[in-house]
C-alpha positions as CSV (number, residue, x, y, z in Angstrom):
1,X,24.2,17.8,13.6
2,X,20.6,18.6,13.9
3,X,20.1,15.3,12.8
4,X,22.0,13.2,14.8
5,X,20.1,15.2,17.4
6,X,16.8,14.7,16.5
7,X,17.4,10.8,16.0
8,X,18.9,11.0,19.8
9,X,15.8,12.8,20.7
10,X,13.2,9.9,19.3
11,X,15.5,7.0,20.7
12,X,15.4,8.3,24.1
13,X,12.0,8.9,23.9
14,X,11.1,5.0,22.9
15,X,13.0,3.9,26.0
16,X,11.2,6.2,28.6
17,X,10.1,4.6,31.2
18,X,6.2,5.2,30.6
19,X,5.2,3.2,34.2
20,X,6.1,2.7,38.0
21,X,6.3,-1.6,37.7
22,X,6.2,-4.0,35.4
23,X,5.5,-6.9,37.4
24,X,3.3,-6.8,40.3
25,X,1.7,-9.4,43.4
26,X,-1.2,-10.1,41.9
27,X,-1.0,-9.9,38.7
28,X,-2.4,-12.6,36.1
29,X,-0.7,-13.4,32.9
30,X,-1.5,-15.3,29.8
31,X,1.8,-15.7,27.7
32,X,2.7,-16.9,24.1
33,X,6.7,-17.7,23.2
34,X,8.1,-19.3,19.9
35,X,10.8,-19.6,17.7
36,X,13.5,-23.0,16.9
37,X,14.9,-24.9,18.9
38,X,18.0,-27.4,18.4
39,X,17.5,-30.5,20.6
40,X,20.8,-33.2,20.6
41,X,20.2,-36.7,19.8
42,X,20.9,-39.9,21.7
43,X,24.3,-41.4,20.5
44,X,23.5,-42.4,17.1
45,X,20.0,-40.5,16.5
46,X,20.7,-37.5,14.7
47,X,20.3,-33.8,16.3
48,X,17.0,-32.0,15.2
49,X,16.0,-29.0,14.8
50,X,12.4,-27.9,15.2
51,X,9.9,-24.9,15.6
52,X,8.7,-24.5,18.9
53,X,5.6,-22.8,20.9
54,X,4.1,-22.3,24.0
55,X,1.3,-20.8,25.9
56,X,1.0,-20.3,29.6
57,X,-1.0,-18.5,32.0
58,X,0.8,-17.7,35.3
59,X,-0.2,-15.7,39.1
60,X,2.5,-13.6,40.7
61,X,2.5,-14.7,44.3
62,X,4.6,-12.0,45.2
63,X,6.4,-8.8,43.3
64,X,9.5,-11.6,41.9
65,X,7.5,-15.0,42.4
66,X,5.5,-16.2,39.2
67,X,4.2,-19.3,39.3
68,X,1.7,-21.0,36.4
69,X,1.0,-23.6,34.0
70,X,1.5,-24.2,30.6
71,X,1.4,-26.1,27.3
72,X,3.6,-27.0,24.6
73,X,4.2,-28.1,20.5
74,X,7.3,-28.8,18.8
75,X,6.8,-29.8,15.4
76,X,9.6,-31.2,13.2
77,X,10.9,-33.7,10.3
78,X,13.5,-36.6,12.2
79,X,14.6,-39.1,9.8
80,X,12.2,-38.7,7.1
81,X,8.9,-39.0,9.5
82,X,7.0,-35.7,10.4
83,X,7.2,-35.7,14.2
84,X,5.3,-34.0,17.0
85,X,5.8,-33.4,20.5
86,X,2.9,-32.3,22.7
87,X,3.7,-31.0,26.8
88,X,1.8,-30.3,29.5
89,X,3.2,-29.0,32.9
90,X,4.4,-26.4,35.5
91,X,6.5,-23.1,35.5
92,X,8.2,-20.8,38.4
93,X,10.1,-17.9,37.4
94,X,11.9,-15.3,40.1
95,X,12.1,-11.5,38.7
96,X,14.5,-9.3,39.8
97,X,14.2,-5.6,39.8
98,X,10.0,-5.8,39.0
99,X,9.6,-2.2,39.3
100,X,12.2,-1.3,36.1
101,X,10.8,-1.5,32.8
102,X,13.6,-4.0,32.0
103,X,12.8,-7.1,33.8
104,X,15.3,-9.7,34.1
105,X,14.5,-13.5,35.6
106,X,15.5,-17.0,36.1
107,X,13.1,-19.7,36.5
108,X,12.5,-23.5,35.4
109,X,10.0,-25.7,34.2
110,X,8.9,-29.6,34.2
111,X,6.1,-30.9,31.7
112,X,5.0,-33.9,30.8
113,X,5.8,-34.3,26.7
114,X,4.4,-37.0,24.6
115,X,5.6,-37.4,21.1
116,X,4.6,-38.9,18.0
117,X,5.5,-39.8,14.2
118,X,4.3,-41.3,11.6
119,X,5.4,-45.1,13.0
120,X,6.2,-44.8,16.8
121,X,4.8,-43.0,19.9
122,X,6.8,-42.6,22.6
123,X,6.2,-39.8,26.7
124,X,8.2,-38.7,29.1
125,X,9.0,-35.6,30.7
126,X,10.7,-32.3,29.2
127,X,12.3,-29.9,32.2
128,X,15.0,-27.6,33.1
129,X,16.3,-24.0,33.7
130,X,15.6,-21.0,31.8
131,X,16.4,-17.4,32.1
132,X,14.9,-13.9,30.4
133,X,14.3,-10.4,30.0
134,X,10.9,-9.1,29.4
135,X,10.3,-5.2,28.2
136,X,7.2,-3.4,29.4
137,X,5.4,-2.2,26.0
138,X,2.8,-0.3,27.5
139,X,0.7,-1.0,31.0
140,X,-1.0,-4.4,30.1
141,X,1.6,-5.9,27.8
142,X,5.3,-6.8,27.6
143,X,7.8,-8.4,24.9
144,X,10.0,-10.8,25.9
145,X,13.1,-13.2,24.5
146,X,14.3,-16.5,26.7
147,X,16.4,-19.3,26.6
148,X,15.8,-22.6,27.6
149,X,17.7,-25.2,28.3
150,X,15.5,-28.8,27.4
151,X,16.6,-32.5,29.3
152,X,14.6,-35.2,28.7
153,X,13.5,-38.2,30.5
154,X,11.3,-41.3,29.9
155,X,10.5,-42.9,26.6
156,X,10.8,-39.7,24.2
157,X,14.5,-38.9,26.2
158,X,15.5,-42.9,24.1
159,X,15.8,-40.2,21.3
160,X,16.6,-36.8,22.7
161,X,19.5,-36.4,25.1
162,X,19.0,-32.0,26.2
163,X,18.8,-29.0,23.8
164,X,18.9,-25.6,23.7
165,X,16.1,-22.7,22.5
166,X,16.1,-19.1,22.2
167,X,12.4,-17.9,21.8
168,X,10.6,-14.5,21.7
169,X,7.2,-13.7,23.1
170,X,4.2,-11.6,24.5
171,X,2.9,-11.4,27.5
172,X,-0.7,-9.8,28.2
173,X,-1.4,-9.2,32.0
174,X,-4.9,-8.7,33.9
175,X,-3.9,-6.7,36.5
């Protein structure tokens, strides 16, 4: 019993609110996500799966507007080549309840992609929805896991039709 108790005690503890507001106008953030994504192929190209980052650095306009840039690899082996895809672009995200520690949003995103193997190059553009939940760690930082949903368009979208992530990530803030 005493136990069980003090376990209880330790857990609530860790999820204490330890600040008034996650997100705030103002605020400037610099942001790194990864993990694997699985993208579909084109009719007969084969679906691929590949390991994924990004890095952005964002403003918050208002307490739930976040607005930024940012930059992206994917880095995979599609029939037998080693191949690379490089973005560039833009991100909004809303936030609601910016005040909680738990911060749910929704957002999207639109880059510019180009990608390359060993015998073929091929750009385009890499956008869609995604959605989150970011956890305030301490005042300046916060953990947070996403999912994206990828369409793609141009030359590289010949050989990827959309796809699907789930990432993890850090966020550092200069407030």
């Amino acid at each position: 019993m005493k136990r069980g108790l003090v376990v209880l005690s330790v857990v609530g503890l860790a999820l204490a609110s330890v600040a008034t507001a996650s997100v705030q106008q103002g605020d400037t953030e610099l942001d790194f996500l990864g993990g694997y994504l699985t993208q579909n192929g084109v009719d007969d190209v084969e679906d691929i799966d590949a390991l994924f980052l990004t890095a952005g650095l964002s403003y918050f306009f208002t307490d739930n507007i976040q607005a930024g840039v940012v930059g992206m690899g994917a880095w995979t082996e599609y029939a037998g080549q080693d191949t690379d895809v490089y973005g560039i672009g833009v991100r909004g995200k809303y936030h609601f309840m910016p005040t909680n520690q738990w911060v749910p949003y929704v957002g999207g995103q639109f880059l510019w992609a180009k990608g390359e193997t060993d015998n073929d190059d091929g750009d385009g553009t890499l956008w869609g929805p995604l959605a989150g939940l970011r956890y305030e760690l301490n005042e300046n930082n916060d953990f947070f896991v996403e999912y994206q949903y990828h369409m793609w368009e141009g030359d590289i979208g010949d050989m990827y039709d959309d796809g699907h992530g789930i990432f993890v990530g850090i966020i550092h803030q200069f407030k």
